[in-house]
C-alpha positions as CSV (number, residue, x, y, z in Angstrom):
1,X,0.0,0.0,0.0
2,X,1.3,3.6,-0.4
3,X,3.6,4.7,2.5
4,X,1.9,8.5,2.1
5,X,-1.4,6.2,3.1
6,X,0.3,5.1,6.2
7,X,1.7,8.4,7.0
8,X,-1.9,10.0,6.8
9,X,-2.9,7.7,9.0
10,X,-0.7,8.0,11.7
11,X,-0.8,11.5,11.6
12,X,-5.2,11.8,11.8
13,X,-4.3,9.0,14.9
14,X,-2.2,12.0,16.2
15,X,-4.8,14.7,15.4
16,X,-7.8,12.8,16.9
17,X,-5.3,11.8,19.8
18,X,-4.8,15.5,20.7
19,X,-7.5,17.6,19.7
20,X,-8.9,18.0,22.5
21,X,-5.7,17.9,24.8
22,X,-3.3,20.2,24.0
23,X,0.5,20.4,26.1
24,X,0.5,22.5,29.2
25,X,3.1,24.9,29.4
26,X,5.6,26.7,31.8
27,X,6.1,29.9,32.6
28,X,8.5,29.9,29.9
29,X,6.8,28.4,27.2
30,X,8.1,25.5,27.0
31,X,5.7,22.2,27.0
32,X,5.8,20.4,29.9
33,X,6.9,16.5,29.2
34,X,7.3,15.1,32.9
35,X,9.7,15.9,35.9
36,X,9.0,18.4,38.2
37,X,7.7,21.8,38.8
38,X,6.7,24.6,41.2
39,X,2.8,25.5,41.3
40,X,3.2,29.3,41.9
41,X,0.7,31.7,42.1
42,X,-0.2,33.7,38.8
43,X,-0.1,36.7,41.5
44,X,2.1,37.5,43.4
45,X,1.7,39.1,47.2
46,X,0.9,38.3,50.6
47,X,-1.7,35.6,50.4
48,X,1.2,33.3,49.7
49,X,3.9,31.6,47.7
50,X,4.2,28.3,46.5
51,X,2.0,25.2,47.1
52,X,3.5,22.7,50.1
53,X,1.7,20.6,52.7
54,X,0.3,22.1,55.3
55,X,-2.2,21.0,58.6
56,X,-5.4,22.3,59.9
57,X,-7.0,22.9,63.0
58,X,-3.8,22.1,65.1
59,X,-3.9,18.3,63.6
60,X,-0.1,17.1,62.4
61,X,-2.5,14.5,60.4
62,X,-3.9,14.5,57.9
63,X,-2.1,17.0,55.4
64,X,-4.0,19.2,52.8
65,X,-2.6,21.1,50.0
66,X,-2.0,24.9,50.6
67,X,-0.1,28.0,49.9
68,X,3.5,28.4,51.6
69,X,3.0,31.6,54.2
70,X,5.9,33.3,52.1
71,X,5.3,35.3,48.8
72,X,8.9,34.3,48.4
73,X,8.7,30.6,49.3
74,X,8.2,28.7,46.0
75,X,7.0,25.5,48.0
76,X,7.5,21.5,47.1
77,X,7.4,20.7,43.4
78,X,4.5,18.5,42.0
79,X,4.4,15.5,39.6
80,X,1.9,14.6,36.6
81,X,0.9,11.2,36.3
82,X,-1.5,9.0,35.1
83,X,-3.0,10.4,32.0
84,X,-5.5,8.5,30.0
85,X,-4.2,9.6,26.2
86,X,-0.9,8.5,24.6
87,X,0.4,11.4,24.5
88,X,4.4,12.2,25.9
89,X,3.3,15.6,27.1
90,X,1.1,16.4,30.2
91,X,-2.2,17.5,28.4
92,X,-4.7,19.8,29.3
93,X,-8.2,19.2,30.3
94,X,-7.9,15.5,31.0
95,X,-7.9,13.3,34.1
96,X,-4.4,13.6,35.9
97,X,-3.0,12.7,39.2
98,X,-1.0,15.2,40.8
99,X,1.5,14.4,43.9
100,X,3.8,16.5,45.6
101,X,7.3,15.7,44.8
102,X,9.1,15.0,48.5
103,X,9.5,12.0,50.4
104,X,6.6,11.5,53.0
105,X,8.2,11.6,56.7
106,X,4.8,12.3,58.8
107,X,1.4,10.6,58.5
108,X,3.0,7.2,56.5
109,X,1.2,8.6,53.7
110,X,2.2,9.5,50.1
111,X,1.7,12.4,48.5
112,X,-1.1,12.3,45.9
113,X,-4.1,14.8,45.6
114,X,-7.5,13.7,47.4
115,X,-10.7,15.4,47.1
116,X,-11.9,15.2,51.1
117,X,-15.0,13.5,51.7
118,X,-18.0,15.8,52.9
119,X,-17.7,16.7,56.9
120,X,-20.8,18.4,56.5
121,X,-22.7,19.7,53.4
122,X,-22.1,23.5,54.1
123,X,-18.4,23.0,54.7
124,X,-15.9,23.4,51.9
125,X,-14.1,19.8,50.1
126,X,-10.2,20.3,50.5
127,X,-7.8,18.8,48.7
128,X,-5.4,16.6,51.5
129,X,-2.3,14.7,50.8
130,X,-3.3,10.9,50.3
131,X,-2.3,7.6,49.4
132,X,-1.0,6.0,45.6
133,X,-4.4,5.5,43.4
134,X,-4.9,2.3,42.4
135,X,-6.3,1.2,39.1
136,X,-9.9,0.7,39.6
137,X,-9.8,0.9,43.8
138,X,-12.3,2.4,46.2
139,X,-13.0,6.2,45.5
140,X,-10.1,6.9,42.7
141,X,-12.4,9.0,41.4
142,X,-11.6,11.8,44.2
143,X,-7.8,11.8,43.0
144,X,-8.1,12.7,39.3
145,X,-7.9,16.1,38.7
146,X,-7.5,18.5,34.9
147,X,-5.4,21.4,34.3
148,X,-7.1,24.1,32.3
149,X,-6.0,27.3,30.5
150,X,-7.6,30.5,31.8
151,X,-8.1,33.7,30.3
152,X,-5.8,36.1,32.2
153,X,-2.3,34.8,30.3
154,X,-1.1,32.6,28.2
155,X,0.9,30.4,30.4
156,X,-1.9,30.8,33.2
157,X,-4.1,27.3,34.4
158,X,-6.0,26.3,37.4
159,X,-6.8,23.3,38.4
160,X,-10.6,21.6,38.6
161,X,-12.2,18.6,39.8
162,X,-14.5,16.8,37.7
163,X,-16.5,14.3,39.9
164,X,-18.4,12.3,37.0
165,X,-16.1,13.1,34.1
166,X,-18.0,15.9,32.8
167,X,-19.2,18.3,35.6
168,X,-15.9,20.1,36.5
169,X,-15.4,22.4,39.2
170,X,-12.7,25.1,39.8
171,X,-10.3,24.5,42.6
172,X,-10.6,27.8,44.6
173,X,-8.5,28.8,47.8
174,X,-10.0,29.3,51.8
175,X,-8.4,30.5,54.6
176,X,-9.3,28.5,58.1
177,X,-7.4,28.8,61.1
178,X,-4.7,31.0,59.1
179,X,-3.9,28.5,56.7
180,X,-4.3,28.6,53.1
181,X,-5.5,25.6,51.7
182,X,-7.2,24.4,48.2
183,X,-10.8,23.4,48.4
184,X,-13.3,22.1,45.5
185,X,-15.3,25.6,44.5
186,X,-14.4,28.5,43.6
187,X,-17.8,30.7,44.1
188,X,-18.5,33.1,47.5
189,X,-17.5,32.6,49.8
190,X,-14.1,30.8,48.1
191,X,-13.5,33.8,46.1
192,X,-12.2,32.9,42.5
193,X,-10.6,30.1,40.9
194,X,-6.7,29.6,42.1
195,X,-4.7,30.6,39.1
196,X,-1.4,29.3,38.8
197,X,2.1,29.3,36.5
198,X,4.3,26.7,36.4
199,X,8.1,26.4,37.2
200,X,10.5,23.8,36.2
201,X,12.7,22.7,39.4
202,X,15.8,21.6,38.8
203,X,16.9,18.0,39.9
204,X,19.2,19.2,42.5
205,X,16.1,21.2,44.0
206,X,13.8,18.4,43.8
207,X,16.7,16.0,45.5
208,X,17.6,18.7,48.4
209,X,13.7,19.1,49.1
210,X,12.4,17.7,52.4
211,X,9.3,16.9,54.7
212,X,8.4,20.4,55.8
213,X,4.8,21.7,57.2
214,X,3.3,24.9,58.0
Protein backbone atom coordinates (compact mmCIF):
# COMPACT_ATOMS: atom_id res chain seq x y z
CA UNK A 1 0.00 0.00 0.00
CA UNK A 2 1.26 3.61 -0.43
CA UNK A 3 3.64 4.67 2.51
CA UNK A 4 1.86 8.46 2.14
CA UNK A 5 -1.36 6.17 3.13
CA UNK A 6 0.30 5.10 6.23
CA UNK A 7 1.69 8.38 6.97
CA UNK A 8 -1.90 10.02 6.78
CA UNK A 9 -2.95 7.66 9.00
CA UNK A 10 -0.65 7.99 11.73
CA UNK A 11 -0.79 11.49 11.58
CA UNK A 12 -5.17 11.75 11.78
CA UNK A 13 -4.34 9.02 14.86
CA UNK A 14 -2.16 12.00 16.21
CA UNK A 15 -4.82 14.74 15.42
CA UNK A 16 -7.77 12.84 16.94
CA UNK A 17 -5.30 11.83 19.77
CA UNK A 18 -4.84 15.46 20.67
CA UNK A 19 -7.47 17.56 19.69
CA UNK A 20 -8.88 18.02 22.51
CA UNK A 21 -5.67 17.87 24.79
CA UNK A 22 -3.27 20.23 24.03
CA UNK A 23 0.52 20.43 26.13
CA UNK A 24 0.53 22.48 29.21
CA UNK A 25 3.14 24.89 29.40
CA UNK A 26 5.64 26.67 31.77
CA UNK A 27 6.06 29.90 32.60
CA UNK A 28 8.54 29.87 29.91
CA UNK A 29 6.81 28.37 27.24
CA UNK A 30 8.05 25.50 26.99
CA UNK A 31 5.73 22.25 26.99
CA UNK A 32 5.79 20.35 29.90
CA UNK A 33 6.89 16.51 29.17
CA UNK A 34 7.34 15.08 32.91
CA UNK A 35 9.71 15.86 35.86
CA UNK A 36 9.00 18.41 38.24
CA UNK A 37 7.69 21.81 38.78
CA UNK A 38 6.68 24.55 41.15
CA UNK A 39 2.77 25.46 41.26
CA UNK A 40 3.17 29.32 41.88
CA UNK A 41 0.67 31.74 42.06
CA UNK A 42 -0.25 33.74 38.83
CA UNK A 43 -0.10 36.73 41.47
CA UNK A 44 2.12 37.48 43.45
CA UNK A 45 1.75 39.11 47.17
CA UNK A 46 0.94 38.35 50.61
CA UNK A 47 -1.68 35.58 50.41
CA UNK A 48 1.24 33.30 49.72
CA UNK A 49 3.86 31.57 47.74
CA UNK A 50 4.16 28.28 46.46
CA UNK A 51 1.97 25.25 47.09
CA UNK A 52 3.52 22.70 50.12
CA UNK A 53 1.71 20.58 52.75
CA UNK A 54 0.33 22.06 55.25
CA UNK A 55 -2.16 20.98 58.58
CA UNK A 56 -5.42 22.35 59.85
CA UNK A 57 -6.99 22.92 62.95
CA UNK A 58 -3.77 22.08 65.14
CA UNK A 59 -3.86 18.29 63.64
CA UNK A 60 -0.14 17.09 62.37
CA UNK A 61 -2.50 14.54 60.41
CA UNK A 62 -3.94 14.45 57.93
CA UNK A 63 -2.09 16.96 55.35
CA UNK A 64 -3.97 19.20 52.85
CA UNK A 65 -2.62 21.08 50.00
CA UNK A 66 -2.01 24.94 50.56
CA UNK A 67 -0.13 28.02 49.92
CA UNK A 68 3.47 28.41 51.65
CA UNK A 69 3.04 31.63 54.21
CA UNK A 70 5.88 33.29 52.13
CA UNK A 71 5.25 35.31 48.80
CA UNK A 72 8.89 34.32 48.36
CA UNK A 73 8.72 30.59 49.28
CA UNK A 74 8.20 28.70 46.01
CA UNK A 75 6.96 25.54 48.03
CA UNK A 76 7.49 21.52 47.05
CA UNK A 77 7.44 20.73 43.37
CA UNK A 78 4.50 18.51 42.03
CA UNK A 79 4.40 15.51 39.59
CA UNK A 80 1.90 14.58 36.62
CA UNK A 81 0.94 11.22 36.32
CA UNK A 82 -1.48 9.04 35.11
CA UNK A 83 -3.04 10.37 31.95
CA UNK A 84 -5.53 8.48 30.04
CA UNK A 85 -4.22 9.62 26.22
CA UNK A 86 -0.85 8.51 24.58
CA UNK A 87 0.41 11.44 24.50
CA UNK A 88 4.44 12.25 25.88
CA UNK A 89 3.27 15.64 27.06
CA UNK A 90 1.12 16.44 30.19
CA UNK A 91 -2.23 17.52 28.41
CA UNK A 92 -4.66 19.84 29.30
CA UNK A 93 -8.21 19.16 30.27
CA UNK A 94 -7.93 15.47 30.98
CA UNK A 95 -7.93 13.28 34.10
CA UNK A 96 -4.41 13.61 35.88
CA UNK A 97 -2.95 12.69 39.16
CA UNK A 98 -0.96 15.17 40.76
CA UNK A 99 1.48 14.40 43.89
CA UNK A 100 3.81 16.46 45.57
CA UNK A 101 7.29 15.72 44.78
CA UNK A 102 9.12 15.00 48.51
CA UNK A 103 9.48 11.96 50.39
CA UNK A 104 6.64 11.49 53.00
CA UNK A 105 8.17 11.57 56.75
CA UNK A 106 4.79 12.32 58.79
CA UNK A 107 1.36 10.58 58.53
CA UNK A 108 3.03 7.15 56.55
CA UNK A 109 1.17 8.55 53.73
CA UNK A 110 2.15 9.52 50.08
CA UNK A 111 1.72 12.44 48.49
CA UNK A 112 -1.11 12.31 45.86
CA UNK A 113 -4.09 14.76 45.64
CA UNK A 114 -7.49 13.73 47.45
CA UNK A 115 -10.72 15.35 47.13
CA UNK A 116 -11.90 15.24 51.14
CA UNK A 117 -15.02 13.47 51.65
CA UNK A 118 -17.95 15.80 52.94
CA UNK A 119 -17.69 16.73 56.86
CA UNK A 120 -20.80 18.41 56.45
CA UNK A 121 -22.68 19.68 53.39
CA UNK A 122 -22.15 23.47 54.05
CA UNK A 123 -18.42 23.00 54.73
CA UNK A 124 -15.87 23.36 51.93
CA UNK A 125 -14.14 19.79 50.13
CA UNK A 126 -10.22 20.32 50.50
CA UNK A 127 -7.77 18.84 48.68
CA UNK A 128 -5.42 16.56 51.52
CA UNK A 129 -2.31 14.72 50.81
CA UNK A 130 -3.34 10.86 50.33
CA UNK A 131 -2.27 7.58 49.40
CA UNK A 132 -1.05 6.02 45.57
CA UNK A 133 -4.43 5.53 43.41
CA UNK A 134 -4.87 2.30 42.41
CA UNK A 135 -6.29 1.20 39.11
CA UNK A 136 -9.85 0.68 39.59
CA UNK A 137 -9.82 0.91 43.77
CA UNK A 138 -12.29 2.41 46.16
CA UNK A 139 -13.00 6.24 45.47
CA UNK A 140 -10.14 6.85 42.71
CA UNK A 141 -12.37 8.99 41.43
CA UNK A 142 -11.62 11.79 44.22
CA UNK A 143 -7.78 11.83 42.96
CA UNK A 144 -8.14 12.71 39.28
CA UNK A 145 -7.87 16.14 38.72
CA UNK A 146 -7.54 18.51 34.88
CA UNK A 147 -5.39 21.43 34.32
CA UNK A 148 -7.14 24.14 32.31
CA UNK A 149 -6.03 27.31 30.54
CA UNK A 150 -7.64 30.48 31.80
CA UNK A 151 -8.14 33.69 30.27
CA UNK A 152 -5.80 36.08 32.19
CA UNK A 153 -2.27 34.78 30.30
CA UNK A 154 -1.10 32.57 28.18
CA UNK A 155 0.86 30.39 30.42
CA UNK A 156 -1.91 30.83 33.18
CA UNK A 157 -4.10 27.32 34.41
CA UNK A 158 -6.00 26.30 37.38
CA UNK A 159 -6.78 23.28 38.37
CA UNK A 160 -10.58 21.58 38.60
CA UNK A 161 -12.20 18.61 39.81
CA UNK A 162 -14.50 16.83 37.72
CA UNK A 163 -16.54 14.31 39.88
CA UNK A 164 -18.40 12.32 37.04
CA UNK A 165 -16.07 13.14 34.07
CA UNK A 166 -18.04 15.86 32.81
CA UNK A 167 -19.22 18.30 35.60
CA UNK A 168 -15.85 20.11 36.49
CA UNK A 169 -15.36 22.37 39.24
CA UNK A 170 -12.68 25.07 39.85
CA UNK A 171 -10.28 24.49 42.59
CA UNK A 172 -10.58 27.77 44.58
CA UNK A 173 -8.53 28.76 47.82
CA UNK A 174 -10.02 29.34 51.77
CA UNK A 175 -8.40 30.50 54.63
CA UNK A 176 -9.29 28.45 58.09
CA UNK A 177 -7.37 28.85 61.10
CA UNK A 178 -4.66 30.95 59.11
CA UNK A 179 -3.93 28.55 56.66
CA UNK A 180 -4.32 28.63 53.10
CA UNK A 181 -5.55 25.55 51.73
CA UNK A 182 -7.19 24.40 48.19
CA UNK A 183 -10.81 23.36 48.43
CA UNK A 184 -13.30 22.14 45.51
CA UNK A 185 -15.32 25.57 44.52
CA UNK A 186 -14.39 28.50 43.62
CA UNK A 187 -17.80 30.68 44.11
CA UNK A 188 -18.49 33.06 47.48
CA UNK A 189 -17.51 32.56 49.82
CA UNK A 190 -14.09 30.77 48.10
CA UNK A 191 -13.51 33.75 46.12
CA UNK A 192 -12.20 32.85 42.49
CA UNK A 193 -10.58 30.11 40.88
CA UNK A 194 -6.70 29.63 42.07
CA UNK A 195 -4.69 30.58 39.06
CA UNK A 196 -1.37 29.27 38.79
CA UNK A 197 2.13 29.28 36.48
CA UNK A 198 4.28 26.66 36.45
CA UNK A 199 8.10 26.40 37.16
CA UNK A 200 10.54 23.78 36.21
CA UNK A 201 12.73 22.70 39.40
CA UNK A 202 15.84 21.58 38.77
CA UNK A 203 16.93 18.01 39.94
CA UNK A 204 19.17 19.16 42.48
CA UNK A 205 16.07 21.18 44.03
CA UNK A 206 13.76 18.37 43.82
CA UNK A 207 16.67 16.01 45.50
CA UNK A 208 17.55 18.68 48.42
CA UNK A 209 13.72 19.15 49.12
CA UNK A 210 12.43 17.74 52.39
CA UNK A 211 9.27 16.89 54.73
CA UNK A 212 8.44 20.35 55.76
CA UNK A 213 4.84 21.67 57.17
CA UNK A 214 3.27 24.95 57.97
Amino acid sequence: MNPMFYFLLALTTILAATANAGPVLDVNGDIIFGGSYYVLPLIWGPTGGGLTLVSRGGNQCPLFIGQARSEVNRGIPVKFSNWRSRVGFVPESENLNIQMDVEPKVCARSTYWWVTPAPSPWRSLFIAAGPKPEAGGEDSSRSFFQIKKTSANFHAYKFVYCSDGNDCIDVGTNVEGGVRGLVIGSTPPFGNPYEVVFVKATETETSSKTMSII
